[in-house]
N, C-alpha and C positions, 0 to 999 in steps of 0.2 A: 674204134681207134685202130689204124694201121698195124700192121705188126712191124718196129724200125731194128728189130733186132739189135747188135750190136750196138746201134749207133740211139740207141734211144734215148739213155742220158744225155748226149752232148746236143740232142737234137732239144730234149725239153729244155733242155738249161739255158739251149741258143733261146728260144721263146719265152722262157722266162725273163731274162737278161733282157732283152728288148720287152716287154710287158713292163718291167720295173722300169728302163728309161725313157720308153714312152709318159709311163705315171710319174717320174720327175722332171720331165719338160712341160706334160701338164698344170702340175701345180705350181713351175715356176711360172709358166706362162699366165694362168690366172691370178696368182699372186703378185704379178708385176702388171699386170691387169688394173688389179685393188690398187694400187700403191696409185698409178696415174690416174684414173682416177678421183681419189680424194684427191692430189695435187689441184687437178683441175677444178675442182670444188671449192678449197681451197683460194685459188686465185680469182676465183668468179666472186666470191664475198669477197675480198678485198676489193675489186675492180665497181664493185656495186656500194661498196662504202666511201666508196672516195666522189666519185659521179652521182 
């Protein structure tokens, strides 16, 4: 690991801080993923219950 002197906190925190909202764009992105999904699923049985 580098030596960031002074600046090593604000430096990990910056990486942290983006690590966390990388991992909550992830999970919203997979989680809004799931959601369309079933919709889609969803409207394929009804579409196949009618026809």
């Amino acid at each position: 690991m580098p030596d960031l002197g002074k600046y090593a906190f604000d430096v990990l925190a910056s990486y942290g801080a983006s690590l966390l909202l990388l991992g909550g764009l992830l999970a919203l992105t997979l989680g809004r993923g799931a959601k369309v999904r079933q919709d889609m699923h969803k409207m394929e049985q009804r579409s196949k219950s009618r026809g």
